[in-house]
N, C-alpha and C positions, 0 to 999 in steps of 0.2 A: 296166834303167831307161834311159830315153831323156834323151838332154840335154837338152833342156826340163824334162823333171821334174827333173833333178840339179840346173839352174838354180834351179828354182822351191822344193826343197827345203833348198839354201844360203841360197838369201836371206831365206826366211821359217820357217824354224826357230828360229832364233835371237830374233827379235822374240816366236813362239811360245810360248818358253821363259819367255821373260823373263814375259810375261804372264801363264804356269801359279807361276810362281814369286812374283807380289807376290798372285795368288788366293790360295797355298796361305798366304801369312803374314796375308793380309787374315779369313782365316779360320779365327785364331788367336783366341783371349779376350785376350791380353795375349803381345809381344813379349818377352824379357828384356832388360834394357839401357837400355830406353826412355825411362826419368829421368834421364838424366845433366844432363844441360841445361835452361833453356827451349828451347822448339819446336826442340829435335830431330827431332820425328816431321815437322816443317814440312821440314825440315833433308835428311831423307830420302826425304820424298816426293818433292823436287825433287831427290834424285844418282839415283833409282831412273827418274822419270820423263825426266830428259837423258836415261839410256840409251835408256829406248826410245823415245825421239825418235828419238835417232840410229840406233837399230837401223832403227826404220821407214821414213827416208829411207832406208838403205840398201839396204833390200830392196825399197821401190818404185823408187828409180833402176837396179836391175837386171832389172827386170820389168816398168819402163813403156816404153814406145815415144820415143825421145828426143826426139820434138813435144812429149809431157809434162811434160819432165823440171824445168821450170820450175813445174808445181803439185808435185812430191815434197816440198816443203819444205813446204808449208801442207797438203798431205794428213796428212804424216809427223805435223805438231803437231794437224790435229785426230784422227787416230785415235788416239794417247796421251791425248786429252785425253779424247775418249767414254770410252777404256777406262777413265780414272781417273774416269769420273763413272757408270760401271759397277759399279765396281770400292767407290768412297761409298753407291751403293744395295746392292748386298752387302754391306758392314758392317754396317746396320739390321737385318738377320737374322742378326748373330753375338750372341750372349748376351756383355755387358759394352762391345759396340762399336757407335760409332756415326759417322753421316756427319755430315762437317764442310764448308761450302763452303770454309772457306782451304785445306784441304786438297784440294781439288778447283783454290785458285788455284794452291799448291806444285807440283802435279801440272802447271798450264799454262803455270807460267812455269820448271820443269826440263826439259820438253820443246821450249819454245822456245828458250832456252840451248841441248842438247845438239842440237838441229837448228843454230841456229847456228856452234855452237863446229865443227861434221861440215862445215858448208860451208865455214868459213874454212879449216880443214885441207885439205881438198879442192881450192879454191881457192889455196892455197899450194904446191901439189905440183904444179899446171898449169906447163908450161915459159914459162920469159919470153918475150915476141916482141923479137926484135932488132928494132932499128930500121934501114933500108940509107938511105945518107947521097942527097940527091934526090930523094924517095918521101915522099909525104902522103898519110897513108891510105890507101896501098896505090897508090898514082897518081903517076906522075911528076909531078915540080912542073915548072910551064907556066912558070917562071923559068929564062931563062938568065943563067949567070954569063957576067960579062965582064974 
């Protein structure tokens, strides 16, 4: 296997996975569990859809060109989003299930969160710039002390 594909089969497995896994429950008559609450199912579609928010930014910021890497964040939330408006026209064809648009909103506002929540992490884990005492932006200051 070449590293390109070992690349390309880390980053996008995983997102993959997750996709094969809300199909195989989407394609269920009925979850167990699913009454405990109201809109738990709302509850869930947004912890299922943050992940693969976050999954998909992830694996496009290791697979885009880093001129990109500023659309991974709005790519990441609409392709969670298509798949969760995929994923509501597949229910109309499960016997007992059916598509809901809040459930298609749950789906866009857990993706937008878990895209969030992945850059703020992300963003926290960049090292601080020190600041050097006479330097403004990066330029010495045209001020002399006296």
């Amino acid at each position: 296997m070449t590293p390109r594909t070992s690349q390309l089969l880390s980053a996008w497995l995983p997102p993959g996975v997750h996709c094969l896994l809300i199909f195989i429950a989407s394609s269920r008559a009925s979850l167990p569990g699913m009454n405990a609450f109201a809109h738990q199912d709302k509850l869930l579609h947004g912890l299922a859809y943050a992940v693969m928010g976050a999954l998909f930014y992830r694996a496009l910021k290791l697979t885009l060109p880093a001129r990109f890497f500023g659309l991974a964040a709005v790519l990441a939330i609409g392709m969670a989003t298509l798949y969760g408006l995929s994923d509501e026209l597949h229910q109309t064809f499960v016997p007992g299930r059916t598509a809901d648009v809040r459930d298609l909103a749950a789906d866009f506002l857990g993706s937008l969160i878990g895209v969030l929540l992945t850059r703020r992490y992300e963003i926290s884990r960049r090292p601080r710039r020190t600041t050097i005492p006479g330097l403004t932006k990066g330029r010495r200051s045209d001020k002399k002390t006296r």
